[in-house]
N, C-alpha and C positions, 0 to 999 in steps of 0.2 A: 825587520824589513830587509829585502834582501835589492838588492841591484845588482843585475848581471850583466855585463859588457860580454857580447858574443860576436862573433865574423870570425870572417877569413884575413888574414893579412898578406895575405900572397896574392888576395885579390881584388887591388886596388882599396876601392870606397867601402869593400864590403869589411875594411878593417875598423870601422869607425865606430862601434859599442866598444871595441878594446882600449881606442886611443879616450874615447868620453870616461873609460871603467878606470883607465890610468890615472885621468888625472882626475878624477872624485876620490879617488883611495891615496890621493898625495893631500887632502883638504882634510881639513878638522871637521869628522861629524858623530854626529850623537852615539851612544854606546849599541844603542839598539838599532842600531845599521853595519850592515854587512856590504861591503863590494867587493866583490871578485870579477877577475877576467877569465870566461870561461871560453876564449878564443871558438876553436868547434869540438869541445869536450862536451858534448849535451846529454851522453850518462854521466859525466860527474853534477852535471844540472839539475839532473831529475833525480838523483839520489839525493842533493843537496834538498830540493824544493820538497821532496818526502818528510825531512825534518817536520815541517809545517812553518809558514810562513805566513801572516796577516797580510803583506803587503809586499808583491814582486815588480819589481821593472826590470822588465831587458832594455836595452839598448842596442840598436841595429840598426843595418843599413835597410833602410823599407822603402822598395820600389813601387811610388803609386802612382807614375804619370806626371807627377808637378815636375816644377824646375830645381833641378840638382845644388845643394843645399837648404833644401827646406823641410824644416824639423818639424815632426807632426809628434802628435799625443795620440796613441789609437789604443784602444780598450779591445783587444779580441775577442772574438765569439770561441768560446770554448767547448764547446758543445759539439761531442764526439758528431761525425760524420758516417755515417754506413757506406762500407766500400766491398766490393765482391773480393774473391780472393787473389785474383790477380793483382788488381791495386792495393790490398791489405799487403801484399809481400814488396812489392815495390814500395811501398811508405815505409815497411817498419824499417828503424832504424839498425838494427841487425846486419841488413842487406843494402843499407843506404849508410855509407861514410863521410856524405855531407849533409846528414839529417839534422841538423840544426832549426829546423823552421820551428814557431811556437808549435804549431797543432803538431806535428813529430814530439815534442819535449812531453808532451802536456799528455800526448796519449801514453809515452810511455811512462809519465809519473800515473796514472790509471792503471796500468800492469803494475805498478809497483804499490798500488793500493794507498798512495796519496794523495792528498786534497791539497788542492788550490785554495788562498784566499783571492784577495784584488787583485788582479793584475793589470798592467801598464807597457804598453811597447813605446820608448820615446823613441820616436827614426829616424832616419836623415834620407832625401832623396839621392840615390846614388847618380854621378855620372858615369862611373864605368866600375864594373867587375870584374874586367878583362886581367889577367894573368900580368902582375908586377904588384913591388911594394911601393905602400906610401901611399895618401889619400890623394886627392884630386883638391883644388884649388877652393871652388865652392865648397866642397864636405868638412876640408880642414877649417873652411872660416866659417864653416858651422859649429865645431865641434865647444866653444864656448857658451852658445846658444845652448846646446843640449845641455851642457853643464850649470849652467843659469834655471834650466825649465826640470831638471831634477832635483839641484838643491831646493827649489821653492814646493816641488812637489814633500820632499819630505819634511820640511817646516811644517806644508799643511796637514802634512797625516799622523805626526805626531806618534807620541812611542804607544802602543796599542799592546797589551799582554794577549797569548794565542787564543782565537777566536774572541778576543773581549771588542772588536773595533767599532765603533759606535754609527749607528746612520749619520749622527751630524761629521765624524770623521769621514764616511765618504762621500758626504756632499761637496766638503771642503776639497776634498784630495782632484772631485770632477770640478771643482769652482775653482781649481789654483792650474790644473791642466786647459781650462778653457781662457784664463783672464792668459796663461804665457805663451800660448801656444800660436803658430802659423793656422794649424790645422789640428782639430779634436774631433777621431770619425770611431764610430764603432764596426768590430768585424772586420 
């Protein structure tokens, strides 16, 4: 399993997968868990996620509308997008140096000819993005929350050998995302 803490930290809330990726990688967890802070390195992401992984979470700041600390569980829709070649050169991350988004990561582990297993975005609602360090008041007194609704996530999914993960493994993993969570939406 892999857990990756992503943002910016220069820009406010959007620092908050690194500060959640900190402190999961200061906790005692099982051998078959990985956490890294991939800050906005998202080719060192997608070379990493090429390895192959049964089971990913990012952690980020995921702007949906709700009130600014509130930590959602969202299952992304993966499923490449058709885009003309205008928008193809503006997405790819080549020409985009804050291409961190999933669908950016995900397409280019597709160029790089790797598979996805499950994936997991845990997020926090941001209150600002704006240009300074340091999280915002709400996002910081989330950022335990998120740490609480990950640990339980990997309790439930348990160590899984590559491609062996069982249907009841990921019934459990959406039954431990829906009993902790504010918010479990897909896409």
């Amino acid at each position: 399993m892999l857990i990756a803490g992503v943002g910016n930290i220069f820009l406010g809330d959007d620092g908050f997968g690194v500060e959640v990726a900190n402190r999961l990688a200061a906790t005692q967890l099982p051998d078959w868990v990985q956490v890294t802070d991939y800050g906005i390195r998202g080719m060192h992401l997608a070379y990493d996620l090429a390895d192959g992984y049964d089971v990913t979470i990012l952690i980020d700041a995921a702007p949906r509308g709700g009130k600014p600390g509130t930590v959602y569980v969202i299952e992304p829709d993966l499923a490449p997008q058709p885009a003309d070649d205008e928008t193809a050169v503006e997405q790819n991350p080549l020409f985009n140096a804050h291409g961190m988004q999933p669908d950016v990561i995900f397409g280019m582990l597709d160029m790089l000819g790797g598979q996805v297993g499950k994936v997991l975005v845990v997020g926090c609602e941001p209150a600002s993005v704006d240009y300074g360090i340091g999280l915002s008041e709400p996002v910081a007194a989330a950022v335990d929350e998120a740490v609480t609704v990950v640990l339980g996530l990997i309790e439930q999914t348990g160590p899984a050998g590559p491609g062996q993960q069982t249907h009841a493994a990921q019934q459990d993993l959406k039954a431990a995302a829906g009993d902790r969570q504010s918010s479990v939406t897909k896409g």
